[in-house]
N, C-alpha and C positions, 0 to 999 in steps of 0.2 A: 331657382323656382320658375317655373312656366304661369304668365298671368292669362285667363281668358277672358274676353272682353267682350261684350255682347255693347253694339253702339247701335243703337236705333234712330232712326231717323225719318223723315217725311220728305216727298218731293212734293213742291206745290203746285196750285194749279197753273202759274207763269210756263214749270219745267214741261209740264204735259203739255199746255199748249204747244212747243214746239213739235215738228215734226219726227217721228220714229228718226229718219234721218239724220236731223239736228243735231236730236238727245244723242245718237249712235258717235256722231262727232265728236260731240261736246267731252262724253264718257271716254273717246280714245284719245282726246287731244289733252283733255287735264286730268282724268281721273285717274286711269289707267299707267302715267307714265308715275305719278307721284307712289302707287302700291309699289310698283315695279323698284323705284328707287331704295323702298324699306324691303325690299323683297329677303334680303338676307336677315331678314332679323323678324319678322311679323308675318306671318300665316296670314290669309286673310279668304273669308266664305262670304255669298251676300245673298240672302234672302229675301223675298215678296212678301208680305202680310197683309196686304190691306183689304185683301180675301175674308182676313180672321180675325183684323184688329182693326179697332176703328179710331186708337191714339196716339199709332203709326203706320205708315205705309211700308217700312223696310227695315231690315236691320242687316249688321256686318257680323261675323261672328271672327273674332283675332286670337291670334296665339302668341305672344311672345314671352321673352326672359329679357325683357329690356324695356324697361316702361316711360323711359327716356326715349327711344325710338317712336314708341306709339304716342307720344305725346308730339312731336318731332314731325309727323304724320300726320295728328289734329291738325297743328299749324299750318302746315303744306296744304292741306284741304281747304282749308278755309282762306288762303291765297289766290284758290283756284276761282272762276267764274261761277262755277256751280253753286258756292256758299255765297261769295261776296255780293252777287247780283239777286239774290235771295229765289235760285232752283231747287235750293233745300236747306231744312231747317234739322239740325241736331237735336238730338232730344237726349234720354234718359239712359245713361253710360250704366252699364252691371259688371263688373269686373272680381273677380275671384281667384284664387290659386290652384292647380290642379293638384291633387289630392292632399293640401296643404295639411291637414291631418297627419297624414304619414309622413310630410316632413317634419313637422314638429317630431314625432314619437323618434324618429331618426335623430335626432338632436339632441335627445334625452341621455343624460349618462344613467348607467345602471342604477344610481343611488336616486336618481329625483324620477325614475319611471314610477309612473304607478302601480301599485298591487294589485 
């Protein structure tokens, strides 16, 4: 099964104080190597909101089949400077299976499908 995962998050006002430059750092020095790490097993998209939301600034959009991995991946983030020095703050995880409907009905032997 493929789970997707919508992790939303906040940068706070500490992360923005820093300089474009800083954050630019910061992001290649911890964030970036820790996705790269999962890269074999977790997709990963990142989005702006805070245009449109006002109960988060960001969110991540994940793909995997390994939800050991993306937990594996919380951990590593939250090692990183970015979380432990409080540049952002996790919030509200949405996770789902892709067409998880059609796998169920795939699972189904002829006799317990329904009519």
């Amino acid at each position: 099964m493929t789970y997707g995962i919508v992790l939303t998050y906040t940068l706070t006002p500490r992360r923005l104080a820093l300089s474009r430059e800083e954050r630019n750092r910061m992001r290649a020095t911890h964030i970036e190597p820790v996705f790269a790490r999962h890269a074999d097993r977790i997709t990963a998209r990142f989005f702006d909101a805070e245009a449109f939301n006002g109960g988060f600034s960001d969110f991540a959009v994940l793909e995997t089949e390994d939800l050991g991995a993306y937990y594996f991946l919380v951990e590593a983030l939250r090692d990183t400077p970015l979380i432990s020095e409080g540049h952002l703050v996790l919030g509200e995880v949405l996770i789902g299976v892709r067409d998880g409907f059609q796998e169920y009905e795939r699972t189904l032997s002829p006799a317990a499908a329904p009519a």
